[in-house]
C-alpha positions as CSV (number, residue, x, y, z in Angstrom):
1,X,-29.1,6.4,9.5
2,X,-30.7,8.4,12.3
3,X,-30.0,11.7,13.8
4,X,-28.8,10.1,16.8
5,X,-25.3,9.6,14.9
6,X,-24.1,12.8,16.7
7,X,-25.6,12.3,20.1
8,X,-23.5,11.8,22.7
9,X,-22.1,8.2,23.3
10,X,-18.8,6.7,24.0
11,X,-18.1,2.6,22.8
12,X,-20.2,3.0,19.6
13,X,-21.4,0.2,18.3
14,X,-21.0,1.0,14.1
15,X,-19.5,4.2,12.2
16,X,-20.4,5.7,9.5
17,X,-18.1,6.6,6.3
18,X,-19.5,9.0,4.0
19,X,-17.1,8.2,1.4
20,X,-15.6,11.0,-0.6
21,X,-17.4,14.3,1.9
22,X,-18.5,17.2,-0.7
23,X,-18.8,14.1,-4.2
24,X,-21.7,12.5,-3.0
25,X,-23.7,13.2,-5.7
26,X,-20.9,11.7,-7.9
27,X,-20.1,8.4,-6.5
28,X,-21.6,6.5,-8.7
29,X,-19.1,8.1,-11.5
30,X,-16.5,8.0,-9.0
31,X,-17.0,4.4,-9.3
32,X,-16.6,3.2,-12.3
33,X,-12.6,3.9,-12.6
34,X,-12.7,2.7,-9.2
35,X,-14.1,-0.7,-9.8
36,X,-12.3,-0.8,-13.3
37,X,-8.7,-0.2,-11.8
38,X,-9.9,-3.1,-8.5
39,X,-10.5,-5.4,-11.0
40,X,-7.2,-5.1,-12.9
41,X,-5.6,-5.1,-9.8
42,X,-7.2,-8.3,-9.1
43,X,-7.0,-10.2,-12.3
44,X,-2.6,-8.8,-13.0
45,X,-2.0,-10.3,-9.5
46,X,-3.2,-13.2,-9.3
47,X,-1.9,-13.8,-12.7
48,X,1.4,-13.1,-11.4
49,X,1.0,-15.5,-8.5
50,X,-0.4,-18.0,-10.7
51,X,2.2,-17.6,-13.8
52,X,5.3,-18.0,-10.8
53,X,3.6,-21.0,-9.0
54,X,3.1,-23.0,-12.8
55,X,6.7,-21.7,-14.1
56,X,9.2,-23.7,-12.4
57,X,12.0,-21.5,-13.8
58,X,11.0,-18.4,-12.1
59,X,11.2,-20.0,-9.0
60,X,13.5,-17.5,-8.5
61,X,14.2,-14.7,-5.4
62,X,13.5,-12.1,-8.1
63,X,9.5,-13.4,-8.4
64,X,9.7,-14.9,-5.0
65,X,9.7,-11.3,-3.3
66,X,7.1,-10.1,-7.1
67,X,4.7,-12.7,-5.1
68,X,5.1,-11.4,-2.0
69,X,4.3,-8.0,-3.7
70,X,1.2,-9.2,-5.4
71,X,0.0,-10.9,-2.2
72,X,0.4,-7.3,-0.4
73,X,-1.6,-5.4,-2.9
74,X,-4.3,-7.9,-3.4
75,X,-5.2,-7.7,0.6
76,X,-4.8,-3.8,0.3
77,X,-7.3,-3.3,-2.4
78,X,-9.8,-5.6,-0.7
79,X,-9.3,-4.6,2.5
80,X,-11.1,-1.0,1.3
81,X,-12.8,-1.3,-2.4
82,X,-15.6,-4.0,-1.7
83,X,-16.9,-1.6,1.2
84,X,-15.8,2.1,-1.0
85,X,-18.5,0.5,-3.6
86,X,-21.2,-0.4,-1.9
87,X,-20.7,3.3,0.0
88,X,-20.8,4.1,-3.7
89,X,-23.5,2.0,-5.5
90,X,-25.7,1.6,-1.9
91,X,-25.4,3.8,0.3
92,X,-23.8,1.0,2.5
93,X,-22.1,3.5,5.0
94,X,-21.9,1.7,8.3
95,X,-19.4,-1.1,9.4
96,X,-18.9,-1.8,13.0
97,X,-16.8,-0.6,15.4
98,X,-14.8,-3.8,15.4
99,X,-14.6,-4.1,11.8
100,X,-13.4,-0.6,11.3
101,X,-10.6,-1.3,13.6
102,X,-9.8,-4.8,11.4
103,X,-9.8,-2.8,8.4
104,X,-7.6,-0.1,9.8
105,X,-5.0,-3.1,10.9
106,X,-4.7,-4.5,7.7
107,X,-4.4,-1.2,5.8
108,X,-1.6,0.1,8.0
109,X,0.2,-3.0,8.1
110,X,0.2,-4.0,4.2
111,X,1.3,-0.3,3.3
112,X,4.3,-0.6,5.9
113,X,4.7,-4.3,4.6
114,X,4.5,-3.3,0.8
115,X,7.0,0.0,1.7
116,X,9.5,-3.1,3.0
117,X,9.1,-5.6,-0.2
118,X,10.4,-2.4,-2.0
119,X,13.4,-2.3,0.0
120,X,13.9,-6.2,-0.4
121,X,13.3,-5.7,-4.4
122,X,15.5,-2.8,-5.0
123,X,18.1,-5.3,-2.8
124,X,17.6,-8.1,-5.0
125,X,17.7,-5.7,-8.0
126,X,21.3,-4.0,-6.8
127,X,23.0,-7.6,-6.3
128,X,21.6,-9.0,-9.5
129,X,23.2,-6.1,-11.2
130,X,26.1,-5.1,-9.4
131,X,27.2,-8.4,-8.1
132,X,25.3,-11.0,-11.1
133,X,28.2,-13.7,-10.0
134,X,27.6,-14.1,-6.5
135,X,23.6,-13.4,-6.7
136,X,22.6,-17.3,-6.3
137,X,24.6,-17.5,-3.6
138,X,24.0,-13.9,-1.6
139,X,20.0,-14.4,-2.2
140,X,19.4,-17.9,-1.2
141,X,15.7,-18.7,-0.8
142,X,16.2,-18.9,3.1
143,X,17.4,-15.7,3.1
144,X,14.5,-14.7,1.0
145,X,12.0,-16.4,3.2
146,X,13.5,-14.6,6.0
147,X,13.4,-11.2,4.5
148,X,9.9,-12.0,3.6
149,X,9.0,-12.9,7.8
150,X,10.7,-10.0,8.7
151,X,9.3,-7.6,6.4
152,X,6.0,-9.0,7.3
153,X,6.4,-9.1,11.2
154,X,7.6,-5.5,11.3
155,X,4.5,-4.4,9.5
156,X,2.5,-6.2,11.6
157,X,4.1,-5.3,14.9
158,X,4.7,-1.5,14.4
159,X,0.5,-1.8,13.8
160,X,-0.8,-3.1,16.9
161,X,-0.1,0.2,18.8
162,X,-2.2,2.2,16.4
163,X,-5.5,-0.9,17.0
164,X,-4.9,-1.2,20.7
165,X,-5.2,2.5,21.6
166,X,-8.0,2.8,19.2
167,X,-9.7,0.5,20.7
168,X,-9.4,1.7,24.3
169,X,-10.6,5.3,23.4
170,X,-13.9,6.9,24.2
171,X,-16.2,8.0,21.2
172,X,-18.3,10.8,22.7
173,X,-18.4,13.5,20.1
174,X,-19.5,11.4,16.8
175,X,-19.5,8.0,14.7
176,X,-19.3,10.0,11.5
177,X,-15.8,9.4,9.9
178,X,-15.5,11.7,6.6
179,X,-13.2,9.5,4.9
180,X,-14.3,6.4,2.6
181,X,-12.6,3.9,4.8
182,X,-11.0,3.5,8.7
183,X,-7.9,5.5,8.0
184,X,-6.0,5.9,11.3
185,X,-6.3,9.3,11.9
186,X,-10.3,9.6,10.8
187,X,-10.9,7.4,13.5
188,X,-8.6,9.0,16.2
189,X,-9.7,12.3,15.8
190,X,-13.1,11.1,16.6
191,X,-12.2,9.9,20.3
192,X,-13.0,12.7,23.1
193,X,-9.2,12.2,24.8
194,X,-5.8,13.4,23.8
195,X,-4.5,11.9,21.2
196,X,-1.1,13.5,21.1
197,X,0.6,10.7,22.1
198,X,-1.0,8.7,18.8
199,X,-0.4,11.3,16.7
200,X,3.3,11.1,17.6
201,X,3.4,7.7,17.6
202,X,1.7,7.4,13.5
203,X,4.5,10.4,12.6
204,X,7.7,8.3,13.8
205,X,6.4,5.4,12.2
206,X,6.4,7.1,8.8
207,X,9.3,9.0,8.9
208,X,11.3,6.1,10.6
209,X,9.9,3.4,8.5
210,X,9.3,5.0,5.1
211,X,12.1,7.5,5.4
212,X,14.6,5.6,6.2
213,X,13.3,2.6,3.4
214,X,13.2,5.4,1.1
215,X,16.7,5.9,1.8
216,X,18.0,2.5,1.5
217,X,16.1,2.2,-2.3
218,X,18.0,5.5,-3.0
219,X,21.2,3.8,-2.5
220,X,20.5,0.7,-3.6
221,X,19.3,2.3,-7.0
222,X,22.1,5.3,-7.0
223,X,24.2,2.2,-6.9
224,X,22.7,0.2,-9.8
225,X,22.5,3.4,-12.0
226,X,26.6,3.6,-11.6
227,X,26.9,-0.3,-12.8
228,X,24.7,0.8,-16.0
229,X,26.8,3.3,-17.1
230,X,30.0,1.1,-16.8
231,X,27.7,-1.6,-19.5
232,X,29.6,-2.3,-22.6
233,X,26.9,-1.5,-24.7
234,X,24.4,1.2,-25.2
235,X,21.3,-1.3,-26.3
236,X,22.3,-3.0,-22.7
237,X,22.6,0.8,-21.4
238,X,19.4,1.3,-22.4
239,X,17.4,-1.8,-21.5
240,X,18.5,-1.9,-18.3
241,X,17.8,1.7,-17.3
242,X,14.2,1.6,-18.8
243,X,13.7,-1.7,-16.8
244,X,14.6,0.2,-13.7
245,X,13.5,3.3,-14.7
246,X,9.8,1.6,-14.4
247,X,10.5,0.2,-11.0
248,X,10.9,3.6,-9.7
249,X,8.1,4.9,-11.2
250,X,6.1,1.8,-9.5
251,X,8.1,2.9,-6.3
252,X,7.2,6.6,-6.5
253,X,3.4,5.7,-7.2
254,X,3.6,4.0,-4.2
255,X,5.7,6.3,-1.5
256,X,4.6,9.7,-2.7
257,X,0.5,9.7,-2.2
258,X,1.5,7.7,0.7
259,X,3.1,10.4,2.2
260,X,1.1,13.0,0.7
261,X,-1.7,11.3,2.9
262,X,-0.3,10.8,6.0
263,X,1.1,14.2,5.8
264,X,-1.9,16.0,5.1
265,X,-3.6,14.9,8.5
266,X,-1.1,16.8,10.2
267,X,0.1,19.3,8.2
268,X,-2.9,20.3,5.3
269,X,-5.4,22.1,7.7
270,X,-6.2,24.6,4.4
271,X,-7.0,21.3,2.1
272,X,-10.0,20.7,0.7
273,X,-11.2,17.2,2.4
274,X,-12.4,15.9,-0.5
275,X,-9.4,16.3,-2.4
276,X,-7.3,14.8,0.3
277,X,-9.7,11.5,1.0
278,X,-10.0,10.9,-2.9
279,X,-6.2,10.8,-3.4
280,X,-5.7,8.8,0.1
281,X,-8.4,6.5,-1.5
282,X,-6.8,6.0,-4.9
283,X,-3.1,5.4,-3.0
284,X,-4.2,2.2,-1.7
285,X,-5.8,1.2,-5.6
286,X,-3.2,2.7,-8.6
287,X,-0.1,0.8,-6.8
288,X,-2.0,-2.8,-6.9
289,X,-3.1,-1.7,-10.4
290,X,0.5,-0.6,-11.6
291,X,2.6,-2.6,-10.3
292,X,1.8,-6.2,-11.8
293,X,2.2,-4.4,-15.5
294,X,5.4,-2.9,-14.1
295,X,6.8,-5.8,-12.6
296,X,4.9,-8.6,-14.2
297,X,3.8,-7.8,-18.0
298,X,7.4,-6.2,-18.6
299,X,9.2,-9.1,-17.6
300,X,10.2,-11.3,-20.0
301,X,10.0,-14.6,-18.8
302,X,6.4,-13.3,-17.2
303,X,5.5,-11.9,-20.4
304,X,6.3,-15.1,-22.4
305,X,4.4,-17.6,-20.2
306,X,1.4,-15.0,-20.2
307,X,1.3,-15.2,-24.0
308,X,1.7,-18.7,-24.0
């Protein structure tokens, strides 16, 4: 890496991450939870996948739309941790231009797609509890399939904006993007235009898409707590609320650094930077990590054939 970096260009060819700005000399420490919590989130879901394809009784909506979820945060976590560790372990801090705009596409899309599997879960969850008769019949696996190409296509069509402007931008002032991966608003903030029109463009998108999915997994859940408390029995009471109760923990682990994240951009001009790209980096790791024990190991039937 050359001084040259901040000379004046405009279609560069690479950029540079410098990881977590102000913990270099720590990255190697850094990256030992890191790596630790990647490979867990690797090994829970494809276990998950694996345990659902084998299991021909959880061939179910319920594990259908857990499958989904597991696909979405295995190509989250490798979409960014193989690069964060060799930024970590080697110093490995370019990636090219066209790269950096791949990675940014499949990190926007998978968090709008994971923020819609929610949605579809908490769904699934309300009708299994509030309507357990009609269930089989509500939640047929077409409907599930199309839920899943929906929640999928609108991920991956509210994205395309964010790639195609990037990519038509001039890069005069630098190549240097202080963040540990192509987050959208790194790289923007980079380009020698305006970029008000972007930045009103990212904001809709997350208060349209993961306010108002917020909202529907409110009332869904608002919903399902008001069907537990009409349960005969409190053992039932119980079981049932501490099976939801760590859904909405998985939920909130999710939506909250999320937001915290894309918020920060915008609104956290007073925030340290490192702070703010260490807890952006760890948003798109601790969900993949959590949510395979959440959904997966405290599952019965999961449970069961894992022990087995």
């Amino acid at each position: 890496m050359s001084d040259s970096n901040t000379t004046d260009f405009t279609n560069p060819s690479t950029f540079i991450l410098l990881g977590i700005p102000g913990l270099e000399a720590a990255h190697v420490w850094i990256s030992i939870p890191f790596c630790t919590m990647y490979v867990i989130a690797i090994l829970g879901n494809f276990s998950i996948l694996f345990i659902v394809k084998m299991e021909q009784s959880l061939h179910e909506p319920m594990y259908y739309f857990l499958c989904m979820l597991a696909v979405t945060d295995l190509v989250l976590s490798t979409s960014t941790m193989p690069k964060i560790l060799r930024i970590f372990w080697f110093n490995s801090r370019e990636i090219d231009f066209s790269a950096c705009l791949t990675q940014m596409y499949f990190i926007h899309c998978f968090v709008v797609t994971e923020s819609g599997i929610f949605v579809a879960m908490a769904f699934d969850r309300y009708v299994a509890i509030c309507h357990p008769l009609r269930h089989s019949t509500i939640l047929t696996n077409p409907l599930v399939a199309k839920i899943g190409l929906g929640v999928a296509l609108r991920g991956g069509m509210l994205v395309v904006p964010f790639i195609l402007v990037a990519r038509r931008w001039p890069y005069c002032r630098t190549n240097i993007i202080p963040h540990s991966y192509c987050e959208h608003m790194a790289v923007v903030k980079l380009a020698c235009t305006e970029i008000h029109v972007s930045n009103y463009y990212s904001l809709s998108v997350v208060i349209c898409v993961f306010g108002l999915d917020m909202i529907f997994i409110a009332l869904s859940y608002t919903q399902i707590l008001k069907a537990i408390f009409r349960l005969p029995t409190k053992d039932a009471r119980l079981k049932t609320s501490g099976t939801c109760g760590s859904h909405l923990c998985a939920i909130l682990a999710f939506y909250i650094p999320c937001l915290f994240s894309a918020l920060t951009y915008r609104f956290g001009k007073n925030m340290a930077l490192h702070f703010h790209v260490l807890t952006a980096s760890i948003y798109l790791l601790v969900p993949p990590m959590l949510n395979p024990i959440i959904y997966g190991v405290r599952t019965k039937q999961i449970r069961d054939r894992l022990i087995r």
